[in-house]
Every structure is written in C-alpha cells, then in structure tokens.
DSSP file (Angstrom, degrees, kcal/mol; ACC not computed):
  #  RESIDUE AA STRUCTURE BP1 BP2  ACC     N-H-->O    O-->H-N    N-H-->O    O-->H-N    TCO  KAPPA ALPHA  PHI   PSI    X-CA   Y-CA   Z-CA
    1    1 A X              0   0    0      0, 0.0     2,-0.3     0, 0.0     8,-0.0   0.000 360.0 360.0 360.0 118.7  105.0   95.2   96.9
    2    2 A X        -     0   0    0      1,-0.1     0, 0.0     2,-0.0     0, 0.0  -0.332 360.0-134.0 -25.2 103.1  103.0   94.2   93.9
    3    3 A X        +     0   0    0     -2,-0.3     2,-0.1     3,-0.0    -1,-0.1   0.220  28.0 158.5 -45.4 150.1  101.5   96.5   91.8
    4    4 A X    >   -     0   0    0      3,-0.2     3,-2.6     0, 0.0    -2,-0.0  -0.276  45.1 -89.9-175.0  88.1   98.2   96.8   90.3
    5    5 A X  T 3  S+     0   0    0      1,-0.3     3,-0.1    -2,-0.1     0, 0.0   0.069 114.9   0.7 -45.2 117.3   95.8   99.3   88.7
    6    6 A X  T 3  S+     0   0    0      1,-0.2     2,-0.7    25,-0.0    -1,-0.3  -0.058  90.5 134.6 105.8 -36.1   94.0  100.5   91.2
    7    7 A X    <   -     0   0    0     -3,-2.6     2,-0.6     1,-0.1    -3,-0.2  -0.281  36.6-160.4 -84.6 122.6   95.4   98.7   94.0
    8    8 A X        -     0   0    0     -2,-0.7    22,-1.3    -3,-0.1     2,-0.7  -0.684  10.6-137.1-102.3 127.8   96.2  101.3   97.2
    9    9 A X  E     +A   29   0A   0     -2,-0.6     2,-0.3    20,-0.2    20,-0.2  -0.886  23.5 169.5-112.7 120.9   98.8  100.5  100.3
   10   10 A X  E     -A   28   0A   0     18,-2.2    18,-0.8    -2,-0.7     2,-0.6  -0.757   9.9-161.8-122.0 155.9   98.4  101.0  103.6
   11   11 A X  E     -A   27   0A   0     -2,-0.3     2,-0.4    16,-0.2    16,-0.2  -0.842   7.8-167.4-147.1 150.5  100.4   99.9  107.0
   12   12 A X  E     -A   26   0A   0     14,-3.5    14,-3.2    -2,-0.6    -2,-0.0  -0.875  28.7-109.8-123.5 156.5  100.2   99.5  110.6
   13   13 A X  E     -A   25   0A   0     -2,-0.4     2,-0.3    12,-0.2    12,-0.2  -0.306  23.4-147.1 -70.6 155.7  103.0   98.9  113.5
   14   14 A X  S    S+     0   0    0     10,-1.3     2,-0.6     7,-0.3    10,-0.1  -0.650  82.2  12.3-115.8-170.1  102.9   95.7  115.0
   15   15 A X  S    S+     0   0    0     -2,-0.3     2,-0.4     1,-0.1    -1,-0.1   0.347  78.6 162.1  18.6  21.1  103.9   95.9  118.8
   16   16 A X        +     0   0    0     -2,-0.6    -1,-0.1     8,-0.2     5,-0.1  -0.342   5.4 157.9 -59.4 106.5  103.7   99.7  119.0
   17   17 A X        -     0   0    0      1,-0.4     2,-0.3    -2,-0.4    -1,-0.1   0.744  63.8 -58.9 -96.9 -68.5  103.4  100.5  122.8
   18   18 A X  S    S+     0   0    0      2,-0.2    -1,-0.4     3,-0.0     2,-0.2  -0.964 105.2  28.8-166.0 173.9  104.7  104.4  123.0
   19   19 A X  S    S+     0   0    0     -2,-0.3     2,-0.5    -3,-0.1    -3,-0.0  -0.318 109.0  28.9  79.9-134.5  108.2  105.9  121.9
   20   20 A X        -     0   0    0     -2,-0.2    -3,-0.3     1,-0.1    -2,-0.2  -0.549  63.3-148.2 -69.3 120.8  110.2  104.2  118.9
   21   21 A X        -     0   0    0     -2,-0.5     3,-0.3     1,-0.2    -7,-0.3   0.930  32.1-162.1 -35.2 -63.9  107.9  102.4  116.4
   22   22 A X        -     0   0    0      1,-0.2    -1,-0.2    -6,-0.1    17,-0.1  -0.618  35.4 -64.1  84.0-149.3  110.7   99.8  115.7
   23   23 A X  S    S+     0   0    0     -2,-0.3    17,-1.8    15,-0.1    16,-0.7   0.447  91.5 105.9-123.9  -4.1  110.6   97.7  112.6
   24   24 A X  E     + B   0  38A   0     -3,-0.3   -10,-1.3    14,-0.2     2,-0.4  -0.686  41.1 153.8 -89.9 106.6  107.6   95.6  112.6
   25   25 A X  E     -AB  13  37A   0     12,-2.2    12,-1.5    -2,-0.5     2,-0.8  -0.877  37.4-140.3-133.3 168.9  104.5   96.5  110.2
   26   26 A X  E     -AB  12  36A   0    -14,-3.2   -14,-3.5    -2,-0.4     2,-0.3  -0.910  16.8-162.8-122.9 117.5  101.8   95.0  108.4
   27   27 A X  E     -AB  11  35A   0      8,-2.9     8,-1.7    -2,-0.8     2,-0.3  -0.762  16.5-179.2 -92.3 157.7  101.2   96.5  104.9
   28   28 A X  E     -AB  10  34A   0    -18,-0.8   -18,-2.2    -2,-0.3     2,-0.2  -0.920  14.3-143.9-161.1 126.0   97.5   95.6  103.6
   29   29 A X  E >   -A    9   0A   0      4,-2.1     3,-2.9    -2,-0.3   -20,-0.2  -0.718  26.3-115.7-107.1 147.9   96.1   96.4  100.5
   30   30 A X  T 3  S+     0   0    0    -22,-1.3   -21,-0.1     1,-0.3   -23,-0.0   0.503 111.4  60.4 -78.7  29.3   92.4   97.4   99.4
   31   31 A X  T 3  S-     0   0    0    -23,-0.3    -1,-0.3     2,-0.1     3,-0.1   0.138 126.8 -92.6-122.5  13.0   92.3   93.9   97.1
   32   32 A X  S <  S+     0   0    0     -3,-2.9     2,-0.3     1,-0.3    -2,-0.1   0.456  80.3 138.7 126.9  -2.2   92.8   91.8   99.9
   33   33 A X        -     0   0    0     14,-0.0    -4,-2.1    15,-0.0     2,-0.3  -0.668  25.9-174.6 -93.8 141.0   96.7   91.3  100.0
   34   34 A X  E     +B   28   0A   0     -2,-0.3    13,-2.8    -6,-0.2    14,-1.4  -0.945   5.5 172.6-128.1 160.0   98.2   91.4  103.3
   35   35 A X  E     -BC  27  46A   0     -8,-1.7    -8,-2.9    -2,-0.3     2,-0.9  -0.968  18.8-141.6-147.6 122.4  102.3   91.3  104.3
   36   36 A X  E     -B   26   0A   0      9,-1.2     2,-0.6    -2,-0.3     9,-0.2  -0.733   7.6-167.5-125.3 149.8  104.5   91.6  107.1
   37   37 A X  E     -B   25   0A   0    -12,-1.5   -12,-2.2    -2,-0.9     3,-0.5  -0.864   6.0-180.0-113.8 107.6  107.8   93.1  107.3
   38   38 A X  E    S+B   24   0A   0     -2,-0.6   -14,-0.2     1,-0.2    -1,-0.1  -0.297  80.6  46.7 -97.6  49.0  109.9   92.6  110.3
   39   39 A X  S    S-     0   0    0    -16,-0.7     3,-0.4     4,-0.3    -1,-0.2   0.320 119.3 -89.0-168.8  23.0  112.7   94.5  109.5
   40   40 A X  S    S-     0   0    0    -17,-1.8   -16,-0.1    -3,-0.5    -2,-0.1   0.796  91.5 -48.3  63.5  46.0  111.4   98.0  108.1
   41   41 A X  S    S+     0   0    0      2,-0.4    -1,-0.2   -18,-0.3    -3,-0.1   0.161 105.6 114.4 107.3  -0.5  111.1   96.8  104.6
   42   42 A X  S    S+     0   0    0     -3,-0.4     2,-0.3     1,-0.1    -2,-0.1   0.963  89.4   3.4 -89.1 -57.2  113.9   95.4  103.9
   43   43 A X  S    S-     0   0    0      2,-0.0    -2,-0.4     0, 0.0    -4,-0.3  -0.822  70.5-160.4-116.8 174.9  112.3   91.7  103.4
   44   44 A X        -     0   0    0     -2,-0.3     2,-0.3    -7,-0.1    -7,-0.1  -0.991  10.6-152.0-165.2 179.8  108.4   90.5  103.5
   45   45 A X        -     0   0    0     -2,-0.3    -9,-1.2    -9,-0.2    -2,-0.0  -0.796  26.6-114.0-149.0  72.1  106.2   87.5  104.0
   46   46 A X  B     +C   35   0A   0     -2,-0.3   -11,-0.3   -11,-0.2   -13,-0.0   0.303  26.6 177.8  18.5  91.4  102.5   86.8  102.6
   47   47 A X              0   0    0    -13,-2.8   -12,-0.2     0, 0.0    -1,-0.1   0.827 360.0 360.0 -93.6 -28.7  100.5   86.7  105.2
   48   48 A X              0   0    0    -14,-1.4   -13,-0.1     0, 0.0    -2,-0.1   0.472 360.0 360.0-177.6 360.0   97.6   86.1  102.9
C-alpha cells in the first residue's frame, strides 16, 4: 500500500456473514485512498 507521512490504514471484510472471514477486504486510508483485495493481500485494485 502506499506510504505517506501521516497516512493511517484501516480494513474491513467484504461478505463476512459468521465463521471464516475468507479473503475479501477493503483497506481505506484516512486521505481518502480506498483498495480491494480479493485474495488476502496478495494483489489489489484502486477502488478510488
């Protein structure tokens, strides 16, 4: 993830029902960048 002074990361499940988490998150940062990672980090994708 991109780096920044300042810049704090945070993430949520996507499709979290109960039980196993799985591999799907959305990481979001408090400057406004957001990413999702369908594969538990391994790649990711600009969502904006």
């Amino acid at each position: 993830m991109p780096d920044a002074p300042g810049r704090v990361w945070r993430e949520a499940d996507i499709n979290y029902t109960s039980g196993f988490r799985g591999d799907e998150r959305i990481l979001y940062s408090n400057d406004g960048l957001i990413y999702k990672t369908s594969d538990h980090y391994k790649t990711f994708t600009q969502i904006k």
